[in-house]
C-alpha positions as CSV (number, residue, x, y, z in Angstrom):
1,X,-7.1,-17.2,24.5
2,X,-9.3,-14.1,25.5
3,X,-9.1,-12.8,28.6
4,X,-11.9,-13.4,31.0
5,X,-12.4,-12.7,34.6
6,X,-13.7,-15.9,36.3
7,X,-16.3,-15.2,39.2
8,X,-13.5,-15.4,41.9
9,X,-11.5,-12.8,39.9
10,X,-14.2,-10.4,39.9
11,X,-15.3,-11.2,43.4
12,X,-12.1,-10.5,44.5
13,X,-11.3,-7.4,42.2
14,X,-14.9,-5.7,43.0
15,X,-14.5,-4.5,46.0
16,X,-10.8,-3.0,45.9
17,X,-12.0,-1.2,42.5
18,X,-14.9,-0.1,44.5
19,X,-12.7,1.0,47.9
20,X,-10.3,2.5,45.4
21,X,-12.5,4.7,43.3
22,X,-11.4,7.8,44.8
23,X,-9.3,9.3,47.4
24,X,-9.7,10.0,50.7
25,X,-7.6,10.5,54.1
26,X,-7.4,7.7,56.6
27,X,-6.5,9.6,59.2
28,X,-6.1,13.4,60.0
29,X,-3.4,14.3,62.9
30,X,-0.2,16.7,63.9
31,X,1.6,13.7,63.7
32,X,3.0,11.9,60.7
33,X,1.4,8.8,59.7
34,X,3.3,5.9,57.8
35,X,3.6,2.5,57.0
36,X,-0.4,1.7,56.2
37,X,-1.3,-1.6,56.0
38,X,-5.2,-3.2,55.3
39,X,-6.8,-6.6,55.9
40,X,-10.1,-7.5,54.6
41,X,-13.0,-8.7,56.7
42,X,-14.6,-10.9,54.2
43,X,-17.7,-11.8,57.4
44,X,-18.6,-8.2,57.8
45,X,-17.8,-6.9,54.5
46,X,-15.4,-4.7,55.4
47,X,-11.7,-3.2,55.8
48,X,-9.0,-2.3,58.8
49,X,-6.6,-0.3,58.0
50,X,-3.3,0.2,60.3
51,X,-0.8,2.9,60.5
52,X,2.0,4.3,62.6
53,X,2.2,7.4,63.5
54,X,5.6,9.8,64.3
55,X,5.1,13.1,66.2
56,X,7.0,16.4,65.2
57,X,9.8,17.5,67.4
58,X,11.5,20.2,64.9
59,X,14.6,20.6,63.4
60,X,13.3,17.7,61.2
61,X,13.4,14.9,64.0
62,X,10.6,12.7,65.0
63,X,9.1,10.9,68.1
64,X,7.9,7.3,67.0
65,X,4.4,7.1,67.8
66,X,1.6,4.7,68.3
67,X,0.0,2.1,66.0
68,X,-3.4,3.0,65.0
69,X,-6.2,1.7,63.3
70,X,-9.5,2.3,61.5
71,X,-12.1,-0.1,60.3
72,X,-13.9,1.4,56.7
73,X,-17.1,-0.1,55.0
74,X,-16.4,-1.6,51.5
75,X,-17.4,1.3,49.8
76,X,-15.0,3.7,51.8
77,X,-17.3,4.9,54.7
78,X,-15.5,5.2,57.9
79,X,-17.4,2.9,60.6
80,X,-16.8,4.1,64.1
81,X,-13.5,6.2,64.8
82,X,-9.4,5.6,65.0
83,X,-8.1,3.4,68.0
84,X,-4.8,2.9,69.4
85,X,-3.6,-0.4,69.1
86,X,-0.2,-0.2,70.8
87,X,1.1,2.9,72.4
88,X,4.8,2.3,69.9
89,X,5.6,0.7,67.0
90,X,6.9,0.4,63.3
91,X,6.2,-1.9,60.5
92,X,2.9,-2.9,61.2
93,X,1.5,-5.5,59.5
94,X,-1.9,-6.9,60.2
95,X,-4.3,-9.8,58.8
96,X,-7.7,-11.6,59.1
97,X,-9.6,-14.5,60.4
98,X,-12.7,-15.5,59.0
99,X,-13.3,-18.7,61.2
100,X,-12.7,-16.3,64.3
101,X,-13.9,-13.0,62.9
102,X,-10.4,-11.6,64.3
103,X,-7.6,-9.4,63.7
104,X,-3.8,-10.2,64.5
105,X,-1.6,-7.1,64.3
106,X,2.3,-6.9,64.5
107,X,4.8,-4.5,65.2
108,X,8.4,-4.0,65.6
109,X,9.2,-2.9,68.8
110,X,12.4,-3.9,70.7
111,X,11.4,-7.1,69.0
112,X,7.9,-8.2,67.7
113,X,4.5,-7.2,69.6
114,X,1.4,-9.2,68.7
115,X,-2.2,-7.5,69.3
116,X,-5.4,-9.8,68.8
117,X,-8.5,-7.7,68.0
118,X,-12.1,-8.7,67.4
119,X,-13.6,-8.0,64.5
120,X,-14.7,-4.1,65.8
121,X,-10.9,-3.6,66.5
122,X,-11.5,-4.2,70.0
123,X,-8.5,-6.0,72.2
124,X,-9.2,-9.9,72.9
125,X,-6.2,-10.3,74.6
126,X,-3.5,-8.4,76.2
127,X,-0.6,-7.9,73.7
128,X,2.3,-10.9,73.2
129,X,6.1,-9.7,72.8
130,X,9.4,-11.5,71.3
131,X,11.9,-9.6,73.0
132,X,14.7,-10.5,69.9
133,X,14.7,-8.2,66.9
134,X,14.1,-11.0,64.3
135,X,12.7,-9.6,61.4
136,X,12.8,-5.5,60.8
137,X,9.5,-5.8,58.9
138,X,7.3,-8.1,60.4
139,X,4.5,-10.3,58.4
140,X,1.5,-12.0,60.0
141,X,-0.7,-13.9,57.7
142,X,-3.2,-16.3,58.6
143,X,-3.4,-19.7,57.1
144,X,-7.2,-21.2,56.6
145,X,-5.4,-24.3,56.2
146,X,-4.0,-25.3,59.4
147,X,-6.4,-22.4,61.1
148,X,-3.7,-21.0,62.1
149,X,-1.5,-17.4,62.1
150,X,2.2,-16.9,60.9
151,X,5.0,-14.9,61.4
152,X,7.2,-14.0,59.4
């Protein structure tokens, strides 16, 4: 049997070999940024990546931050700058709609938050909270299926 990337394979492979050939920071701040997640646009070709961030307070404690994100071309160029996307939050976790050209972005936070953005990381809505703790990491994905997001 010999080993042979199909046209989906190579399609899907491309552009994370080509968004991967070197590195580069997503972000440059005081603060200290964690927990990056990415979603791929597959409309406008592109990337959003999303981070928390935790500020300094010495003695080796830390402030928990905001959530942040930044929208890259496929070939690593930064398009536009960093946003806020909630003012606090951990374990962000973020994926994409193609139907919608949309974002949905969740974070822990005394529960979960959910952030819709459009596809320039622009807020549709205003942001949805659980106010139970039910999962420490959160997952969204978004099912083509039923058109549809999950939590999980």
């Amino acid at each position: 049997m010999k080993n042979i990337l199909t046209i989906v394979q190579i399609l899907v492979i491309l552009p994370i070999i080509l968004f991967a050939q070197s590195d580069f920071p997503i972000a440059i701040s005081t603060n200290q940024e964690h927990e990056p997640v990415v979603a791929f646009n597959s409309v406008n070709d592109e990337y959003l990546v999303v981070w928390s961030e935790m500020a300094p307070l010495g003695m080796g404690n830390y402030l928990l931050g905001g959530v942040y994100g930044q929208r890259y071309s496929n070939n690593g160029q930064k398009k536009g700058t960093a946003f806020l996307i909630f003012n606090y939050g951990t374990s962000p976790s973020v994926t994409y709609c193609p139907t919608k050209n949309e974002y949905l972005v969740a974070v822990r936070d005394n529960g979960i938050r959910l952030q819709l953005l459009n596809s320039s990381g622009g807020k549709i809505t205003s942001s949805v909270q659980t106010y139970y703790p039910i999962f420490d990491y959160p997952q969204v994905i978004y099912n083509d299926l039923g058109d549809e997001y999950c939590l999980g």
